[in-house]
C-alpha positions in Angstrom: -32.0 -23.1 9.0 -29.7 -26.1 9.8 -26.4 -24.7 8.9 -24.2 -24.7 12.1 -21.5 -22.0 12.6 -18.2 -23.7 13.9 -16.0 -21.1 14.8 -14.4 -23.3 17.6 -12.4 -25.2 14.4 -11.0 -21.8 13.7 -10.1 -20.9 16.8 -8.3 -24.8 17.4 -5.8 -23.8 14.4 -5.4 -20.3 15.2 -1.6 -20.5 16.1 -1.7 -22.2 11.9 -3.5 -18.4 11.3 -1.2 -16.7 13.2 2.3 -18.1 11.5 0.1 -17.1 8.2 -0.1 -13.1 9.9 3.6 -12.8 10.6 4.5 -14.2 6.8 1.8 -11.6 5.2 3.2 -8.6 7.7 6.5 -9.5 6.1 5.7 -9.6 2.8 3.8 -6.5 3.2 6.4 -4.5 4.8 9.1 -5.3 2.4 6.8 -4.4 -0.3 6.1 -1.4 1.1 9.6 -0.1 1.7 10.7 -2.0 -1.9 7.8 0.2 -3.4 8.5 3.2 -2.1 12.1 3.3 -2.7 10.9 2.3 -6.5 8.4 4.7 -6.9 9.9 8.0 -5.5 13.4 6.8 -7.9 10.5 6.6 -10.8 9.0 10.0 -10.1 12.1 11.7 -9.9 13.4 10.6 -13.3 10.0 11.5 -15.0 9.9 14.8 -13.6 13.6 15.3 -14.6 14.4 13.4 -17.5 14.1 14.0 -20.6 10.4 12.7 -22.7 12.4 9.8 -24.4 14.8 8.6 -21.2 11.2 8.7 -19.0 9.6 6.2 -21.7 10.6 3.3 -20.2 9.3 4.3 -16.9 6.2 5.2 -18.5 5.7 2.2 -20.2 6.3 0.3 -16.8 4.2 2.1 -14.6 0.9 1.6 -17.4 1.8 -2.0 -17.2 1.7 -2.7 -13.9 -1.2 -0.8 -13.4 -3.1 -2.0 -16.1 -2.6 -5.8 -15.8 -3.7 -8.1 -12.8 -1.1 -8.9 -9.9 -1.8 -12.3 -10.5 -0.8 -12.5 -13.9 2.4 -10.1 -12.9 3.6 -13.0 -10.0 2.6 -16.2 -11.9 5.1 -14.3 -14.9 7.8 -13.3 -12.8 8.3 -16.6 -11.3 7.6 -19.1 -14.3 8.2 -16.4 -17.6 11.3 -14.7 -16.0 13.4 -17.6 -15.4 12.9 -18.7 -18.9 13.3 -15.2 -20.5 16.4 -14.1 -18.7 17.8 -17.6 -17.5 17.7 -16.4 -14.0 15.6 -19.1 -11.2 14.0 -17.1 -8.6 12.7 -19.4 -5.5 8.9 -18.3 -4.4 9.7 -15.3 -2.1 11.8 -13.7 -4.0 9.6 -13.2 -6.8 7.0 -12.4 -5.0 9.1 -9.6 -3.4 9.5 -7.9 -6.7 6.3 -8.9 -8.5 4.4 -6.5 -5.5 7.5 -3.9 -5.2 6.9 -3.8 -8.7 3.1 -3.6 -8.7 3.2 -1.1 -5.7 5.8 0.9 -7.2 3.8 1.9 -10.2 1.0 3.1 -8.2 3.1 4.7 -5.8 5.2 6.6 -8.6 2.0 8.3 -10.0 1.5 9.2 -5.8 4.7 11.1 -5.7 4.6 13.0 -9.1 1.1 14.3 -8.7 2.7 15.1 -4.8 5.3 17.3 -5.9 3.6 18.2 -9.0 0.6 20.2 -6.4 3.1 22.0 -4.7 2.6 26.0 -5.4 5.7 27.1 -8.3 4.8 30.1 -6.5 6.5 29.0 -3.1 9.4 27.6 -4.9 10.1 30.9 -6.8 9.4 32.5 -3.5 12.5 30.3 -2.1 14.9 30.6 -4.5 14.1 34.7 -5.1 15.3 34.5 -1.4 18.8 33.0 -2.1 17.5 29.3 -1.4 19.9 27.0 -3.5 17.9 23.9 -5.0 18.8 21.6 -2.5 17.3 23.5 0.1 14.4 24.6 -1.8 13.4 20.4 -2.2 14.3 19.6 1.3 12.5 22.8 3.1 9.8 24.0 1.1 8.9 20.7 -1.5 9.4 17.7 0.9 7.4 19.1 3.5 4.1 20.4 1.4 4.6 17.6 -1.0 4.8 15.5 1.6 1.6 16.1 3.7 -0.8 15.9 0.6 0.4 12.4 -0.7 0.1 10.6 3.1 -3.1 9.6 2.6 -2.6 8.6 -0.9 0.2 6.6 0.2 -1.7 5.2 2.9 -4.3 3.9 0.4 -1.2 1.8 -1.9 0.0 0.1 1.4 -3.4 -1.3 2.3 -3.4 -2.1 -0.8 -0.2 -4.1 -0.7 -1.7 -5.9 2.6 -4.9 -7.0 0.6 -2.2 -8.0 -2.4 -0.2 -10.4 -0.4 -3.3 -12.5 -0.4 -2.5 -13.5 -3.9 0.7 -15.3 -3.3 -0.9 -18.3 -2.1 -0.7 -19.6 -6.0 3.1 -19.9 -5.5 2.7 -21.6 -2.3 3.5 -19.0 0.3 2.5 -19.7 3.9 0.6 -16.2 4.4 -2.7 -16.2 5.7 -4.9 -16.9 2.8 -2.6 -20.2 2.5 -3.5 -21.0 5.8 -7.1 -20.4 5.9 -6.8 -22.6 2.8 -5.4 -25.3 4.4 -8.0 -25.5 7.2 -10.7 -25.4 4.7 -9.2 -28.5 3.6 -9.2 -30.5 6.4 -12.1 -29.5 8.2 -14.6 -28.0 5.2 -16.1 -25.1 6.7 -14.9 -22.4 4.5 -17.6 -19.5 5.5 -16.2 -19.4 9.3 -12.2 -19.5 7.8 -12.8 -16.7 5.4 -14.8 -14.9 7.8 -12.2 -15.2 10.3 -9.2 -14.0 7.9 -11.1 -11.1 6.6 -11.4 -9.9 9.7 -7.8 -10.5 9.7 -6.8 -8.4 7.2 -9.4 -5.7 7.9 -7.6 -5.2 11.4 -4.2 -5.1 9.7 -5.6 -2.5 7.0 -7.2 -0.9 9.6 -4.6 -0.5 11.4 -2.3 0.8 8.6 -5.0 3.8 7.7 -5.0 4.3 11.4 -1.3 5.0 11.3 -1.5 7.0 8.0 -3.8 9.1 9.5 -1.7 10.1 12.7 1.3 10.9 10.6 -1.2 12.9 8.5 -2.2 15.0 11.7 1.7 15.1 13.2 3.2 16.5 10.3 0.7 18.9 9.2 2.3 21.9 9.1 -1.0 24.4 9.8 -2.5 23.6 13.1 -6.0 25.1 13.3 -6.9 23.8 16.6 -5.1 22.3 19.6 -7.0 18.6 19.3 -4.9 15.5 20.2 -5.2 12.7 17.8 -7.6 10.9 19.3 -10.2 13.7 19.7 -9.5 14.5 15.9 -9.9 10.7 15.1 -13.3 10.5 17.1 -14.0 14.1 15.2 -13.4 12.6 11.6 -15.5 9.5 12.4 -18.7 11.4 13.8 -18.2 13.4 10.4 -17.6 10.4 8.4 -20.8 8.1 10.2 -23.3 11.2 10.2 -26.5 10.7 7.6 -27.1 14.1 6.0 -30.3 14.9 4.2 -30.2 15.5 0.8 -29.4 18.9 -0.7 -27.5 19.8 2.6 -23.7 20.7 1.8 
């Protein structure tokens, strides 16, 4: 084998990887708040609404989850401008082509959410003297709330890996970056290795911090285990090789 790995060329222009870390993280985090804000707004109407006010919404959240993000950024900057009359500069389109993609998913999150939680408990409340605000805030929220955190966490790793796509417009995230080291020194298998293992740490790290505000809002608490003795529990569970036909 003569192939020679040259990491060292990686590690020369890793400040250029790093300014590509902090644009992604960006990107990502607006998207994530822009989403969610979308998404639980999208929920509510189609839970409330009427059939024929919620068409709209439905007909937006199967388009955004049925066509490729690709296709939904290259449109909103180049189609959108032409359709509406409105210029958009690269950012800001990308902003609300992945709001917009992350939103649909994250709409579908929250109605199943509150959908799951027991009518039971919410007749409970009100058969109490609960009015409906309370009801939603102190028996909904909370139950709903716990079951759709690791859904949620899911969509926003998602939106991390997402970002990824708006190199095409030009965007100095991280896949831009790698890019244009590829470029000037050719060694593509040590830059792509190096930003996957990128964005592996950054989903990691998101799932990481799904998973703790999984375990600090759960509202039944079987066993006194800190996190981290519940984290290394869920990963010996998770890593163990069972034989087959053993449930």
């Amino acid at each position: 084998m003569d192939f020679e790995f040259r990491f060292d060329i990686v590690w020369n222009n890793f400040p250029l990887l790093m300014e590509g870390v902090e644009t992604t993280i960006l990107l990502s985090l607006i998207t994530m708040v822009l989403g969610t804000v979308i998404g639980l707004c999208v929920a509510i109407v189609r839970l409330k609404a009427r059939k024929i006010f919620a068409l709209p919404l439905i007909i937006y959240v199967e388009v955004f989850r049925g066509t490729p993000g690709l296709i939904q950024i290259v449109w909103i900057y180049y189609c959108l401008p032409i359709v509406t009359g409105l210029q958009l500069d690269a950012f800001a389109s990308l902003v609300i082509a992945m709001a917009l993609n992350i939103g649909s998913y994250l709409s579908e999150v929250f109605r199943a959410g509150i959908q799951a939680v027991n009518k039971g408990h919410i007749e409970a409340a009100a058969a109490l003297g609960f009015r409906p605000g309370q009801i939603t805030r102190r028996v909904v929220v909370p139950q709903a709330a716990y079951r759709m955190i690791p859904a949620i966490g899911n969509v926003f790793v998602s939106a991390i890996k997402l970002s990824s796509l708006c190199s095409v417009l030009g965007m100095a995230e991280l896949m831009y970056q790698g890019q244009i080291i590829i470029a000037n020194f050719f060694r593509p298998i040590e830059v792509f290795t190096i930003v996957a293992l990128i964005y592996l740490a950054m989903a990691y790290t998101t799932s990481l911090f799904m998973m703790y505000l999984e375990w600090k809002f759960a509202w039944v608490r079987r066993d006194k285990m800190s996190f981290w003795q519940k984290f290394r529990q869920i990963s010996r569970s998770a890593l163990q090789i069972k034989p087959q036909g053993e449930l």
